[in-house]
C-alpha positions in Angstrom: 59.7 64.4 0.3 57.7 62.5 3.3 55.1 60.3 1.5 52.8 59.1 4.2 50.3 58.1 2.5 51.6 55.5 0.3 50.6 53.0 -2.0 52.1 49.9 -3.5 51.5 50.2 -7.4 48.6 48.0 -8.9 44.9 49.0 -8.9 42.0 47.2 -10.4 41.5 47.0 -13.8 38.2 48.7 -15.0 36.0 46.1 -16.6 36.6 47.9 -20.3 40.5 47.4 -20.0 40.1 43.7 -19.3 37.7 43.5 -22.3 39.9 45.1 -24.5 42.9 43.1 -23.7 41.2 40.0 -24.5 39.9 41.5 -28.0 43.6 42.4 -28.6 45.1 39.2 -28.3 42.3 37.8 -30.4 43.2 39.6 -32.8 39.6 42.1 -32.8 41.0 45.7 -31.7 44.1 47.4 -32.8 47.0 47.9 -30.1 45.9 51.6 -30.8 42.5 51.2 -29.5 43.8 49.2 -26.7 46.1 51.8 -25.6 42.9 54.5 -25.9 41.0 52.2 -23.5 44.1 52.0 -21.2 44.5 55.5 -21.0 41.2 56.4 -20.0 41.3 54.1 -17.3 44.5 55.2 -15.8 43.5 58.8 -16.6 39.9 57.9 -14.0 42.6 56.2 -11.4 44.6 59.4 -11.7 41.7 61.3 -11.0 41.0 59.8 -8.3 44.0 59.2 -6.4 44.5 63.2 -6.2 41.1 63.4 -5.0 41.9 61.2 -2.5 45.2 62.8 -1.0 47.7 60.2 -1.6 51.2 61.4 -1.4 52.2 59.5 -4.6 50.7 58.3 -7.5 50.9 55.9 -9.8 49.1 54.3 -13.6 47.7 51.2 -11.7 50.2 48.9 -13.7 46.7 49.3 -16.3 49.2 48.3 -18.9 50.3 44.9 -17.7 49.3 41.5 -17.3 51.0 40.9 -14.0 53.1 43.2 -11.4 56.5 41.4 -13.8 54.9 40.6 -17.1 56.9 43.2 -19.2 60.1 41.4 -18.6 59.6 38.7 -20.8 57.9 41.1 -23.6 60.5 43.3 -23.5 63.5 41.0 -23.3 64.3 37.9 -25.9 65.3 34.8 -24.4 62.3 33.7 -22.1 60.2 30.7 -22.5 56.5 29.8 -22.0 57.4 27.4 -19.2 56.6 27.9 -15.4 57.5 27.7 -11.9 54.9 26.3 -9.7 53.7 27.6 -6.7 51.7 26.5 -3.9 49.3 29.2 -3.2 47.1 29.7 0.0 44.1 31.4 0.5 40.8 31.5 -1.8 41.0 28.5 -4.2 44.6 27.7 -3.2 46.7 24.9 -4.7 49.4 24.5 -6.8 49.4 26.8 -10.1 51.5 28.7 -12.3 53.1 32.0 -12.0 52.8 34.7 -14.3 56.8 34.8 -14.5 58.1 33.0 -17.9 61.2 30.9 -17.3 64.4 31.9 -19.4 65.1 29.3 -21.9 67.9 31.3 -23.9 69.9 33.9 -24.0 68.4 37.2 -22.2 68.8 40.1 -24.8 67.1 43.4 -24.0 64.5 44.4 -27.5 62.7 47.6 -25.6 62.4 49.2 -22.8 60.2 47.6 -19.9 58.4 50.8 -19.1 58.5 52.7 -22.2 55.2 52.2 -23.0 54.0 53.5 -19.7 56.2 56.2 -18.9 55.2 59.1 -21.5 51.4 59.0 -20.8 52.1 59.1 -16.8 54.5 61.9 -17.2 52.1 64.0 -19.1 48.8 63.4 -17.3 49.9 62.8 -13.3 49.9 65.8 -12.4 51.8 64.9 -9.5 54.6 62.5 -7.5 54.0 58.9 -9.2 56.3 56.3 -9.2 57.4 53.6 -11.3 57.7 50.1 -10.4 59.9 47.3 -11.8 60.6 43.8 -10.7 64.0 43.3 -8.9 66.7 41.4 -10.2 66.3 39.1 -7.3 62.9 37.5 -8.3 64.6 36.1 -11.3 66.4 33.3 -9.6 63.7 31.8 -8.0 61.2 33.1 -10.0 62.9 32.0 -13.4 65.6 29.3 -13.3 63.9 26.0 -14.2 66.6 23.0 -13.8 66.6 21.2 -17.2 65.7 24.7 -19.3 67.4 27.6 -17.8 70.3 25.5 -17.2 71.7 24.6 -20.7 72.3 28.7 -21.4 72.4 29.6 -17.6 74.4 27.0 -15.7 74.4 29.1 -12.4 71.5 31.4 -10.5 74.5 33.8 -10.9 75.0 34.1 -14.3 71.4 34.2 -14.7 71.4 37.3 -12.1 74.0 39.2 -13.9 72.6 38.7 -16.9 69.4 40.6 -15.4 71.1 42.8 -13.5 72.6 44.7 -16.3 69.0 44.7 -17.8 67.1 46.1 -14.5 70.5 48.8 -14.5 69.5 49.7 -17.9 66.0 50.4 -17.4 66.8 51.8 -13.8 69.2 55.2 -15.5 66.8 55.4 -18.4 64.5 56.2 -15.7 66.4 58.7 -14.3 67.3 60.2 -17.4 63.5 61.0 -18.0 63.0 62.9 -14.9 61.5 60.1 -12.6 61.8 60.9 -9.1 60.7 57.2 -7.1 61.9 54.1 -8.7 60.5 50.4 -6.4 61.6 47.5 -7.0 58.8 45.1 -6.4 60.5 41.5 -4.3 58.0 39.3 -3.4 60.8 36.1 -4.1 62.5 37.5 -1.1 60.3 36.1 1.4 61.1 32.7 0.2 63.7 33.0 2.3 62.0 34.2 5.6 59.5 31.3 4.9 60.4 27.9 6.6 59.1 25.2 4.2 60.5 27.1 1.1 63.9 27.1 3.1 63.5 23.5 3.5 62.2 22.7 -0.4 65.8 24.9 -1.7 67.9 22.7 0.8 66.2 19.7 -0.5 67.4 20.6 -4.1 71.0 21.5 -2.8 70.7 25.1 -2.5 71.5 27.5 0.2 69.1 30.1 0.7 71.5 32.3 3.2 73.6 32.3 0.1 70.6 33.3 -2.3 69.8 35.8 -0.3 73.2 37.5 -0.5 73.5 36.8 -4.1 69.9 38.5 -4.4 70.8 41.6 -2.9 74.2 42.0 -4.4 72.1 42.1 -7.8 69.4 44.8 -6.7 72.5 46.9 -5.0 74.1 46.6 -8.3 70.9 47.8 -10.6 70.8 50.5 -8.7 73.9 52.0 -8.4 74.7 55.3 -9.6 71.1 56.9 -9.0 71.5 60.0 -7.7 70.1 59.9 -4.1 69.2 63.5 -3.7 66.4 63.3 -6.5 65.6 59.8 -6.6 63.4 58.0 -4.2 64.1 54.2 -4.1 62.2 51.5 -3.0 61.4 47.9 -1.9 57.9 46.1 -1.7 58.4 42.9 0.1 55.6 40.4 -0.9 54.5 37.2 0.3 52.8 36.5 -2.9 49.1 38.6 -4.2 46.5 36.9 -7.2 43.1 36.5 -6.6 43.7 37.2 -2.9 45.8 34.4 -2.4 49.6 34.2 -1.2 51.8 31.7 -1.2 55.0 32.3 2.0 54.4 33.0 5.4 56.7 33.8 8.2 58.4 36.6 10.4 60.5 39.3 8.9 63.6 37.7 11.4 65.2 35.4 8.8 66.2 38.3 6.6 65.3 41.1 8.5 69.5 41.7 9.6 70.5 41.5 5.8 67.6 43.2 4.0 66.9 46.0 6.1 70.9 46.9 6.5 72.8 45.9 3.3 69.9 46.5 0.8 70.8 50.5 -0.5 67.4 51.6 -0.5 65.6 54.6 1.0 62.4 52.8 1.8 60.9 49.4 2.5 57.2 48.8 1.7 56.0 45.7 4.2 53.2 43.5 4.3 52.0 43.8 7.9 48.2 43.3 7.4 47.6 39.7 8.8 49.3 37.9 11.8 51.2 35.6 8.9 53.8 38.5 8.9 54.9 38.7 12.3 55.4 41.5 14.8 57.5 44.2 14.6 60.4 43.6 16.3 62.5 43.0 13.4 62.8 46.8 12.5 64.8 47.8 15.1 67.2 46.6 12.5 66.0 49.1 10.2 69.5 51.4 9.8 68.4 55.3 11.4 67.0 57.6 8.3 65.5 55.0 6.7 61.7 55.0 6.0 59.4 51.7 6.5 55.8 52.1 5.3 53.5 49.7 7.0 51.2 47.7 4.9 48.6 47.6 7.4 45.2 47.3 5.2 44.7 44.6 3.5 43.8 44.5 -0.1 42.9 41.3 -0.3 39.5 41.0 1.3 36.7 44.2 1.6 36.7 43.8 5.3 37.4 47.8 6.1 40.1 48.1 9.3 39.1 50.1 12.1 41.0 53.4 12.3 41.7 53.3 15.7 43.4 49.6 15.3 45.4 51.3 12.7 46.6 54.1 14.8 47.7 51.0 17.5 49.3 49.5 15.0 51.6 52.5 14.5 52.3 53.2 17.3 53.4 49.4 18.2 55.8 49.6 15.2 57.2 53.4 16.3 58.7 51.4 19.4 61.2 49.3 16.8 61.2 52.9 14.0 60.8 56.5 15.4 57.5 57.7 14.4 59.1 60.0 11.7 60.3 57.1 9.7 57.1 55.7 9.3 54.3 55.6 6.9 51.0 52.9 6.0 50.2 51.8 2.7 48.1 48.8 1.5 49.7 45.5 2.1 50.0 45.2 -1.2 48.5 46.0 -4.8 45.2 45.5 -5.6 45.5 43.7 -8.6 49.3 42.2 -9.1 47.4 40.0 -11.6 45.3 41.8 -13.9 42.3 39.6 -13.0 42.4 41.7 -9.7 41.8 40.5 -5.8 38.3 39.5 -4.7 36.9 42.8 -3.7 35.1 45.3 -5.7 36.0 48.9 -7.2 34.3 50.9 -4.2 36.3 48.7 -2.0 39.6 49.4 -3.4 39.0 53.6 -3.1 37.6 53.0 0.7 40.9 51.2 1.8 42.8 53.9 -0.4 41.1 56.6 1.8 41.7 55.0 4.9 44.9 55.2 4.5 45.2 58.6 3.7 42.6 59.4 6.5 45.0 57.4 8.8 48.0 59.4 7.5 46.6 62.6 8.1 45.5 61.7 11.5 49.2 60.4 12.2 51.2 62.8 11.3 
């Protein structure tokens, strides 16, 4: 199917969903009444997403903390320790991640999406996806020397370790009848960004290799999904909580290796501020291959005018024939449940720009 009209996954959270969670991990609501406030909400964003005209829906990741959250509640062996990051933007600086280092053993306890899979099936009403985190984010995302190293003494074992557990989740998917599986991969621009290149040479690493060993690991979670049925994906982030981001940089450092070794039917980019580059690196996108252009932001209100849009396009569809092209949001609106700084009525006007846009297009 030719979804146009795309989004990324996360969607702000009403205000009763972030009440609730707080009264649940106090201990004042049961996880039932949780899940009843959940389900209204993404039952609303549901609603409205048909309304709009996307092409594909999805539950607004209403469920989770963060965009990679239900790793480390679903799988034994992480920590409550972080990796710092150096975030630009609206009250940048360094702060934590919401990824949990591993500090044991990974062992798989549930599924990752189990909890959010039933509820979409039954109410969508329509082509949703579901998104996971990649294998790949684990390695930069995860490792912390002096933790992860007494049970993990390589990145690689590490990424084998989540590999398997991705794979798992990945044919369970299938199994239920999904039909558009992304992997969300915002560690991969690490390596396209020059000062985090220079910070993993410093500490003896070598992010050419990294990147290999990265995309080995998502190849290998996804293999045996059958491509005539499944739709799979890649959202390359540079980094999305409370409007901030934390890598900048051209596509050109891993455009050659992403684009044509990565066994993926589409690739989900940001492309909504001049910090991304031009377009020139997708003329290494392999022919067949679909690239939806994260033209509108989503992490300020500012609306983009439709005929820049339409420029836009038609800049990239020099590099990608117009037919294997689509727009999307740059990214989610909320890959942190606290949400970027922009309101509600905000979020739905972008959403139907971008169909608008799509429509227009093609």
């Amino acid at each position: 199917m030719k979804y146009r009209a795309e989004q990324v996954g996360s969607l702000l959270r009403p205000a009763a969903v972030l009440t609730a969670r707080v009264e649940f991990e106090e201990g004042k609501i049961s996880l039932e009444r949780l899940r009843g406030v959940e389900d209204k909400a993404i039952q609303d964003a549901l609603h409205m997403q048909r309304d709009l005209g996307l092409d594909v829906l999805t539950d607004g990741e209403m469920r989770r903390g963060s965009w990679l959250t239900d790793m480390a509640e679903a799988v034994d062996g992480f920590v409550r320790q972080k990796i710092i990051l150096d975030w630009k933007g609206p009250g940048g600086g360094e702060e934590a991640s919401t990824a949990n280092a591993v500090g044991g053993k990974l062992r798989k306890l549930r599924k990752l999406t189990g909890h959010e899979l039933p509820f979409l099936s039954k109410t969508a009403r329509g082509p949703f996806k579901i998104t996971l985190p990649a294998p790949s984010n684990f390695m930069v995302a995860s490792y912390k020397p002096g933790i992860t190293d007494a049970f993990y003494p390589t990145h690689a074992g590490l990424l084998a370790d989540i590999v398997e557990i991705i794979r798992d989740e990945v044919q369970w998917l299938v199994a239920q009848g999904v039909t558009y599986i992304q992997f969300d991969a915002p560690y991969y621009s690490h390596y396209l960004d020059r000062h985090q290149r220079e910070r993993m040479e410093a500490q003896g690493r070598n992010p050419d290799q990294e990147l290999d060993a990265g995309i080995a690991g998502d190849n290998a979670a996804l293999e045996g999904v059958p491509r005539d049925r499944v739709t799979l994906a890649l959202h390359v982030c540079r980094g999305n909580s409370r409007s901030r981001w934390y890598t900048e940089g051209s596509y050109d450092a891993i455009a050659e290796k992403l684009f044509q070794s990565l066994n993926v039917d589409r690739f989900l980019l940001e492309y909504d501020t001049e910090r991304s580059g031009g377009f020139e690196p997708l003329r290494l996108v392999p022919a067949g291959k679909t690239v939806v252009l994260g033209l509108v932001t989503t992490k300020e209100p500012r609306l983009e005018p439709a005929d820049e849009l339409r420029r836009r396009i038609e800049e990239a569809a020099q590099y990608v024939p117009l037919e294997n092209l689509a727009i999307s949001p740059q990214c989610g609106f909320a890959s942190v449940a606290a949400g970027n700084l922009l309101s509600m009525d905000d979020q739905w006007r972008k959403l139907e720009l971008v169909v608008d846009t799509a429509r227009t297009v093609w």
